[in-house]
C-alpha positions as CSV (number, residue, x, y, z in Angstrom):
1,X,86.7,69.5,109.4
2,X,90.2,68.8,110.0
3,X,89.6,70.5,113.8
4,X,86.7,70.4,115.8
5,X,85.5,74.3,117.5
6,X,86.9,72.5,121.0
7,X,90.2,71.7,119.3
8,X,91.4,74.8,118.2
9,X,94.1,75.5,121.1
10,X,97.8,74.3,119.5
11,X,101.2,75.2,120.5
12,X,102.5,76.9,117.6
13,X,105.4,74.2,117.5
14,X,102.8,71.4,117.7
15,X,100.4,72.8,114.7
16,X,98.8,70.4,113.0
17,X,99.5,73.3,110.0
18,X,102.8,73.8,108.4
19,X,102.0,77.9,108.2
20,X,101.4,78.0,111.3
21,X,104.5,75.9,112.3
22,X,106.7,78.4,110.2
23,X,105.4,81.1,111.3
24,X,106.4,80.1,115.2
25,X,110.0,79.2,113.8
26,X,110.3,82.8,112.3
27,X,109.0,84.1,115.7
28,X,112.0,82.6,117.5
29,X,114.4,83.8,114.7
30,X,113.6,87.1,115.3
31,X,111.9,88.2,118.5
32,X,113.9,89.3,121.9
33,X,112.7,87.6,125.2
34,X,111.4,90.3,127.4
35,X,112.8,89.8,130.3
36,X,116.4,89.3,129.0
37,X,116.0,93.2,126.6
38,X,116.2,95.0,129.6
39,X,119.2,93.2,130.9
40,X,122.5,95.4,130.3
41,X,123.8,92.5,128.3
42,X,125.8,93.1,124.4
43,X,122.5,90.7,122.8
44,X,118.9,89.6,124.0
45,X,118.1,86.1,124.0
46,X,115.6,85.3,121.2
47,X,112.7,83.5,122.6
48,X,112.2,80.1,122.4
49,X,110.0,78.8,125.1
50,X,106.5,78.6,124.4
51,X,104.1,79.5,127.0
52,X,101.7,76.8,128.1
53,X,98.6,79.0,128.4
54,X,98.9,81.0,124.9
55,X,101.0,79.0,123.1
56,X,103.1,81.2,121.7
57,X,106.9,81.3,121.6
58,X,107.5,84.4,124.5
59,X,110.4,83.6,126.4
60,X,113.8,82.5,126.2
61,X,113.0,80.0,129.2
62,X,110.6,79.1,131.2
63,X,112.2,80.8,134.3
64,X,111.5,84.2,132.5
65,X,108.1,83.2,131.4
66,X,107.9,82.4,135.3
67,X,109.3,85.7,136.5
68,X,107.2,87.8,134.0
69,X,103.8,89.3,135.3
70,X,103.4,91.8,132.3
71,X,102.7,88.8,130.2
72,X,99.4,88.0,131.7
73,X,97.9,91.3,130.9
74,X,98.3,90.3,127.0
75,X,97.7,86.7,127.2
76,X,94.4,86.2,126.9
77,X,94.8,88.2,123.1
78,X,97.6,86.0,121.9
79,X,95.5,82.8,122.9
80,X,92.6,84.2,121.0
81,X,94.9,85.3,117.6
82,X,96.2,81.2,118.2
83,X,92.6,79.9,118.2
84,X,91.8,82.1,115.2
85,X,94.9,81.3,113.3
86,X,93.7,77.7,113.9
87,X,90.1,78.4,113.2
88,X,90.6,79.6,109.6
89,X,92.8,76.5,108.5
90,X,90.0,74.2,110.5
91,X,88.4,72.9,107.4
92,X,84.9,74.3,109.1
93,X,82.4,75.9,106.8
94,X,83.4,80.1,107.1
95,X,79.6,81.6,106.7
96,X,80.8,84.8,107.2
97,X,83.2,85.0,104.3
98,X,80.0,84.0,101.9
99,X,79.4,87.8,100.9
100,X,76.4,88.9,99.6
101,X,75.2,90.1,96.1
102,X,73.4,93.6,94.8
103,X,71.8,95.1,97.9
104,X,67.8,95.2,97.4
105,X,66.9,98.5,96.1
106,X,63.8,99.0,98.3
107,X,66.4,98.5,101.4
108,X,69.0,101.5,102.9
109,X,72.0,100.4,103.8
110,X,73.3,101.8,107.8
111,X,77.1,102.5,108.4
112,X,76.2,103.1,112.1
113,X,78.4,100.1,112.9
114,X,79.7,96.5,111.8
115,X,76.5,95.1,113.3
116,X,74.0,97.2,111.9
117,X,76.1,97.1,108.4
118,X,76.4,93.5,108.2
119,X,72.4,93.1,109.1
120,X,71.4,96.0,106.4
121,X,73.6,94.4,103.6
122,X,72.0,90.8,104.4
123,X,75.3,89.0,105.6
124,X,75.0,85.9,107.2
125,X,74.6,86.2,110.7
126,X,77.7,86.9,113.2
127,X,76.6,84.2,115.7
128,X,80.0,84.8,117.4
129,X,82.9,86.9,118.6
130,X,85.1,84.7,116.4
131,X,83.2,85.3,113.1
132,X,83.3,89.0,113.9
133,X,87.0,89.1,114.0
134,X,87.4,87.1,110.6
135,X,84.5,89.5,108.7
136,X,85.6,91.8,110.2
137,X,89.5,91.4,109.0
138,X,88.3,90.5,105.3
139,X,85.9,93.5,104.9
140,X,87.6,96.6,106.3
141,X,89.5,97.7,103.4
142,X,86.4,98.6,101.0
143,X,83.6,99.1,104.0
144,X,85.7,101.6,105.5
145,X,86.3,103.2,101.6
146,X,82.3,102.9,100.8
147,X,81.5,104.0,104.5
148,X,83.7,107.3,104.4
149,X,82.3,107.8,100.7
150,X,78.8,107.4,101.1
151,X,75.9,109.2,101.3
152,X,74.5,107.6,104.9
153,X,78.2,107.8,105.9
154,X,78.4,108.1,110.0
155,X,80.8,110.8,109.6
156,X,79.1,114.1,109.8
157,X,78.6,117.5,110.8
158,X,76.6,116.9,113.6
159,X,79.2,114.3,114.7
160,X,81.9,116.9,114.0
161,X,83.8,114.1,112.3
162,X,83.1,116.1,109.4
163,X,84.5,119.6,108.6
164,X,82.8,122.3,106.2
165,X,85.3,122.0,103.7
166,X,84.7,117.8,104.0
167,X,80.5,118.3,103.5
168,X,82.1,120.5,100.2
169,X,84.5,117.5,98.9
170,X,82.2,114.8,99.7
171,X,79.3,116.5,98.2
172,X,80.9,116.6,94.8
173,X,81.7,113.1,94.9
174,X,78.4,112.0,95.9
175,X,77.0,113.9,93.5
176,X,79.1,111.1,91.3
177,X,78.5,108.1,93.4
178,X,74.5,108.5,93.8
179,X,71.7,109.8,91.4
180,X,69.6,112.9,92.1
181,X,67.5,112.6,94.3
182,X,64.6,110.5,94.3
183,X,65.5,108.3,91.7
184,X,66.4,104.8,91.8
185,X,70.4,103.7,92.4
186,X,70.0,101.2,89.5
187,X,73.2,99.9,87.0
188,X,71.7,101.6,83.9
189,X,71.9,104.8,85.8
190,X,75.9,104.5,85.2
191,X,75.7,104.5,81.9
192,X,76.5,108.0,81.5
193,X,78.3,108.7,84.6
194,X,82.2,108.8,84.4
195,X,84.3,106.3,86.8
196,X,84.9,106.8,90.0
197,X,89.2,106.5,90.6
198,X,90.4,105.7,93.9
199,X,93.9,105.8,94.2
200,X,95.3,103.3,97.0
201,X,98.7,104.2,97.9
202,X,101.3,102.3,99.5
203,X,99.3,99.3,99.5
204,X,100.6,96.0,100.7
205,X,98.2,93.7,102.4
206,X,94.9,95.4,100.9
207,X,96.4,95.0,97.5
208,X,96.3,91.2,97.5
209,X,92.3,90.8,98.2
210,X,90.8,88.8,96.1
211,X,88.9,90.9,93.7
212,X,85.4,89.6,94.7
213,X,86.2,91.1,98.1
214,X,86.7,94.3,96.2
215,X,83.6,94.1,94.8
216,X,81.8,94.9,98.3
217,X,82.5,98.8,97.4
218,X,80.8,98.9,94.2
219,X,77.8,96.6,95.5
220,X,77.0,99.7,98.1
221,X,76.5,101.9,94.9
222,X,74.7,100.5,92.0
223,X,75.2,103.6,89.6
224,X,78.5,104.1,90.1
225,X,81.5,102.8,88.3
226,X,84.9,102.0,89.9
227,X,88.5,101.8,89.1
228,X,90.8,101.0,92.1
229,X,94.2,102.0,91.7
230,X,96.9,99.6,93.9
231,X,100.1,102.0,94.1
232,X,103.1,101.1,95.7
233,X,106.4,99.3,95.9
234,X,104.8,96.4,97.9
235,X,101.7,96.0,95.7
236,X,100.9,91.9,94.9
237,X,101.0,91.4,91.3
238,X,99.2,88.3,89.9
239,X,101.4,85.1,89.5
240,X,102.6,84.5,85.9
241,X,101.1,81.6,83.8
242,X,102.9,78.7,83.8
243,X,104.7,79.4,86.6
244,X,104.8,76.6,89.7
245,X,103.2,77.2,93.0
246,X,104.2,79.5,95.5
247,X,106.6,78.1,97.9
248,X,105.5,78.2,101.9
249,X,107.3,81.7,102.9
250,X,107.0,82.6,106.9
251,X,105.9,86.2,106.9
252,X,108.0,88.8,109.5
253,X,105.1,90.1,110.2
254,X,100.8,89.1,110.6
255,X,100.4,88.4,106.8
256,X,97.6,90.9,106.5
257,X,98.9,93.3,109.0
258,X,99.3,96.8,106.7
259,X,100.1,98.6,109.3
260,X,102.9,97.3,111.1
261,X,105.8,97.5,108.2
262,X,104.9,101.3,108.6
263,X,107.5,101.4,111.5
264,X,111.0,101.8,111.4
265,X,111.8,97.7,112.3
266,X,114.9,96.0,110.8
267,X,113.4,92.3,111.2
268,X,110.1,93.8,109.1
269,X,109.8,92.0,105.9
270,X,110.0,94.3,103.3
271,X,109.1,92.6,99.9
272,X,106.0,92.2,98.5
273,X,103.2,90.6,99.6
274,X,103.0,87.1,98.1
275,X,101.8,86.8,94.2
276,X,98.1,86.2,93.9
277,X,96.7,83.9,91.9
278,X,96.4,84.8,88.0
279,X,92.9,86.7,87.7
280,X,90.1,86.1,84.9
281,X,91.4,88.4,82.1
282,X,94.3,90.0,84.0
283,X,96.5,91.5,81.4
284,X,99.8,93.3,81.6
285,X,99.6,97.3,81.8
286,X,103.5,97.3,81.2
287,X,103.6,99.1,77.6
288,X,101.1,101.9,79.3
289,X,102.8,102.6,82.3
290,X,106.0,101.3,81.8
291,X,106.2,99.7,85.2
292,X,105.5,95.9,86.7
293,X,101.4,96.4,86.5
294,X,98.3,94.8,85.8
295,X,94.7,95.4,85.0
296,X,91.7,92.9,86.2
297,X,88.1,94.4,84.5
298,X,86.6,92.2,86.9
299,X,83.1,93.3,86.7
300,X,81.3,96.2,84.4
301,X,80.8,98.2,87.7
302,X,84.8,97.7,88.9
303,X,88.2,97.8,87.4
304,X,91.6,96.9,89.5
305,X,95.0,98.3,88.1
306,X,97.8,97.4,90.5
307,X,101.1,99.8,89.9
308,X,104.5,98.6,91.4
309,X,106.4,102.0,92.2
310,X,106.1,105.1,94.2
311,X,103.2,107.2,93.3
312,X,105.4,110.4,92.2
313,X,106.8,107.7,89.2
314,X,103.0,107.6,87.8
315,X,101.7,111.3,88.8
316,X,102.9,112.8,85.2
317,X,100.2,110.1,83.7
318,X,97.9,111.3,85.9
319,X,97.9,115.1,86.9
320,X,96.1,116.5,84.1
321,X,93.5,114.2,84.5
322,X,92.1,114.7,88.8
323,X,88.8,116.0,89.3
324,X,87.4,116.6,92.8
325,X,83.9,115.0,92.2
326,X,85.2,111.6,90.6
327,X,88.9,111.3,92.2
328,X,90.0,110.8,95.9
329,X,93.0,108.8,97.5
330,X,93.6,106.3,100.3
331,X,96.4,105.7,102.6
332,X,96.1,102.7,104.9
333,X,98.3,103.1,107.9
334,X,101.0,104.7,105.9
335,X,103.8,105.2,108.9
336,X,104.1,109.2,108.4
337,X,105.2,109.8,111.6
338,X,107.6,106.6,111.9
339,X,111.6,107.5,111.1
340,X,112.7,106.5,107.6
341,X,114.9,103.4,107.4
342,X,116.7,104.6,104.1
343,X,117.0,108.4,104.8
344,X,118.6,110.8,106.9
345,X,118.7,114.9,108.0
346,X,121.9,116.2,106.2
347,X,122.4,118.5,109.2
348,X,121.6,116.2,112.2
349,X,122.4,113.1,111.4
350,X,118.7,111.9,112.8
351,X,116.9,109.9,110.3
352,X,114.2,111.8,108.4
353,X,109.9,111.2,109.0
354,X,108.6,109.3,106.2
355,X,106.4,111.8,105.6
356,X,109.7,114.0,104.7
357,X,111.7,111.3,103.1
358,X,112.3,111.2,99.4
359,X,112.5,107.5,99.7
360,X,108.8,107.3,101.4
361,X,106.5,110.3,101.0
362,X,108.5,113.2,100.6
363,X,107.7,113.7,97.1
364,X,104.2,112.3,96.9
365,X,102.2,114.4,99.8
366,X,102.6,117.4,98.2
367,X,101.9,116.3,94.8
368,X,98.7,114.8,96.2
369,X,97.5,118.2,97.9
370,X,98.6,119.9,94.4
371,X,95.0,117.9,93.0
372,X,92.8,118.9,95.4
373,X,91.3,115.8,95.7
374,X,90.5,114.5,99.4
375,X,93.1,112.2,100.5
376,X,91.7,109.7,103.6
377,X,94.3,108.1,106.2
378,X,93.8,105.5,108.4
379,X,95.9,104.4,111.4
380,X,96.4,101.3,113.5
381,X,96.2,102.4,117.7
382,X,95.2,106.1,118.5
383,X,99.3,106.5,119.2
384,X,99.7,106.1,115.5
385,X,96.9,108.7,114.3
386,X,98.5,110.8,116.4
387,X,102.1,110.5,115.3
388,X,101.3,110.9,112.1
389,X,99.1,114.2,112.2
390,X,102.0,115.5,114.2
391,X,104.5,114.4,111.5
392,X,102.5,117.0,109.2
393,X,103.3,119.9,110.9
394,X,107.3,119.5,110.0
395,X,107.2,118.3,106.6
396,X,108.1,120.4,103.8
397,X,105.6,120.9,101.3
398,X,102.5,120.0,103.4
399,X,102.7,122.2,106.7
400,X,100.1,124.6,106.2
401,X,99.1,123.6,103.1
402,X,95.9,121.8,103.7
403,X,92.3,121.8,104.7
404,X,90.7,119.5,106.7
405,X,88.1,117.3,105.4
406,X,87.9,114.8,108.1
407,X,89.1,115.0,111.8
408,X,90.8,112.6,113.7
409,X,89.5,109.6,115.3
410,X,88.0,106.1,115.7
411,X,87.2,104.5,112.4
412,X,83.7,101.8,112.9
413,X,85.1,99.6,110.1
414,X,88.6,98.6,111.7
415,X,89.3,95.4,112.0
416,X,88.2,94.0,115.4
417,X,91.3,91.4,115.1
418,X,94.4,91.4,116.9
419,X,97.4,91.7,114.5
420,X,100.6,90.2,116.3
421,X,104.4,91.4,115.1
422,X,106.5,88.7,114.5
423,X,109.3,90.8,115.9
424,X,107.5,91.0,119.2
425,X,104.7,89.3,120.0
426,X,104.1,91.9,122.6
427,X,103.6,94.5,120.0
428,X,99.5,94.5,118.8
429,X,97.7,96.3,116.8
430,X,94.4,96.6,114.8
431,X,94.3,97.0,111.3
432,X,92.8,100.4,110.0
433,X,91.8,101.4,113.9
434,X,91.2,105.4,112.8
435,X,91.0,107.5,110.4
436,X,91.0,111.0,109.4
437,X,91.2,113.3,106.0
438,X,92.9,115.9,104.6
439,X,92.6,118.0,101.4
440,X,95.0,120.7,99.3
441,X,94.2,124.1,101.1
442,X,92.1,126.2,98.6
443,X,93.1,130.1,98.6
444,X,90.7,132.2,97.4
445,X,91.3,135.7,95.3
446,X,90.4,139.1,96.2
């Protein structure tokens, strides 16, 4: 290993790892000292010193870092984001990154919790606090997918996560997922079954997983067949042939951080995540939708299509085709509740909700409700559940026009690592934190 466990504490400046290194430098281009914002002064100070005890650029000097006590009740979490930072570049064996293959049939799988999941699904064993963050990190885009989907989710009725007209839309789709039952979950069994769709919308960071990642979801149902749909202006297509490798880039923001470009932030990066490598058989799926796309069939069980657009430039190809027991969507963090950089209210001048903005979600919310389908949302703090179920209320199109299917609150697969803003390192967050669901209203007629 290139570090030892007792050498993971660095100075961001003094990395022994140019990423790390840039990503300090980008840090100092961009983030405000603390004690100088408050100042009544034209321009902040960027921050430049680095303090001694997390390592991270925080303060314009070391006077401020001096005079501020609020820093020492946050800390302790940048110090442990440095060591982790460090950690995954220390040339150490990661165990907990080994994923496992088809779960045992004779063996149930528990969502009660990370723990109990990652001992059910016969993960190597989360010795420590450190490993839990990183498995943690990798996993929760498909575990918190499979564990909303399945049939031993831990959102229920008798939780009263789970609303009647949920128990309706989850039934249908489990009646997809999972054979009747009493009979084996087996891959012949999906011979005759049609594919489960899941449409991922807005994706950034969960769109640039390596597909055997992805394959966690389909490994919790054996007769079920998957095609993931990556939708969004931000989605990672695969690197050309030929083409020369990518160049080192400091990120704005935590690299995998979803959730943070949801926010109206000028400094936020706002290009795609970075290409991935070229997949086995990834082929173009310009000519079909006649946008940058691709399509990896990377196992029988699971298909990837990645779509580089808004979804309302696709839904024509689409919306004759939804059906509530095979189709459902997913929006990590999407920032409903967060002002709209590009649009404002004609008559106020105020910038528009993203959920009301023609340039964010204005036009896709609605046409998603229009389906039917059950549409899940995650957020990143409760603050941010909570701004964005308010957001709903106003927004044209989707105020009282839903059901539903899921109620607010803590999701068990969130990540259980500290994402840091580049912007502000003050500013922390946890990836996919909560999650509710929501589905068109159904009226019926007298």
């Amino acid at each position: 290993p290139v570090l030892s466990q007792d050498d993971l504490f660095h100075h961001f400046s003094q990395s022994p790892f140019p990423a790390v290194r840039a990503r300090g430098e980008a840090i100092q281009s961009l983030a405000p000292c603390p004690v100088c914002a408050p100042e009544p002064r034209a321009e902040p100070k960027n921050v430049a010193f680095e303090c001694p005890d997390c390592g991270w650029p925080t303060h314009c000097t070391e006077e401020h870092w001096k005079a501020d006590e609020e820093h020492q009740k946050y800390c302790s979490r940048l110090r442990e984001v440095n060591e982790d930072e460090h950690d995954l570049r220390s040339g150490r064996r990661l165990r907990e990154f080994e994923l496992p293959g088809p779960q045992d049939s004779e063996s149930a799988i528990s969502f009660a919790n990370w723990d109990v999941f990652w001992y059910t699904r016969n993960f190597s064993s989360m010795d420590t606090e450190r490993s839990r963050r990183h498995a943690s990190k990798l996993l929760t885009y498909p575990i918190t997918i499979g564990s909303t989907i399945h049939q031993y989710s831990n959102l229920t009725l008798s939780s009263q996560r789970l609303t009647p007209e949920g128990s309706r839309s989850l039934a249908a789709l489990r009646s997809t997922l999972h054979g009747p039952m009493g009979t084996p979950e087996t891959e012949e069994a999906s011979a005759s079954k049609p594919q489960m769709r899941i449409f991922i919308l807005g994706a950034r960071a969960e769109s640039s997983l390596p597909p055997h990642v992805w394959e966690q979801l389909p490994l919790l149902f054996p007769s079920a067949l998957f095609h993931l749909y990556f939708i969004g202006p931000q989605v990672s297509l695969p690197r050309p042939p030929n083409s020369g490798p990518a160049t080192l880039k400091a990120n704005t923001l935590p690299s995998t951080s979803s959730e943070a470009s949801s926010g109206p932030k000028p400094e936020a990066n706002t290009e795609p995540p970075k290409s991935q490598e070229e997949k086995p058989r990834a082929r173009s799926s310009l000519e079909l939708y006649g946008i940058p796309s691709y399509t990896v069939p990377y196992t029988p069980q699971l298909t990837i299509t990645g779509i580089q657009c808004n979804y309302h430039e696709v839904h024509a190809q689409f919306q004759e085709t939804f059906d509530p027991y095979t189709d459902l969507f997913f929006l990590f963090s999407p920032g409903f509740g967060f002002p709209s950089p590009n649009s404002v209210n004609e008559e106020t001048g105020q910038p528009l909700l993203q959920v009301a903005s023609p340039t964010e979600w204005g036009y896709d919310i609605p046409l998603l409700l229009t389906t039917k389908c059950p549409i899940f949302v995650t957020g990143f703090s409760p603050a941010d559940v909570e701004r964005d179920i308010k957001s709903l209320s106003t927004a044209p199109g989707v105020a009282g026009e839903f059901d539903w299917v899921i109620t607010p609150g803590e999701n068990a697969f969130g990540s259980e690592k500290w994402e840091v803003a580049d912007f502000d390192p003050r500013v922390m967050v946890k990836t996919n934190w909560g999650i509710w669901g929501m589905r068109g209203k159904r009226r019926d007629i007298q």
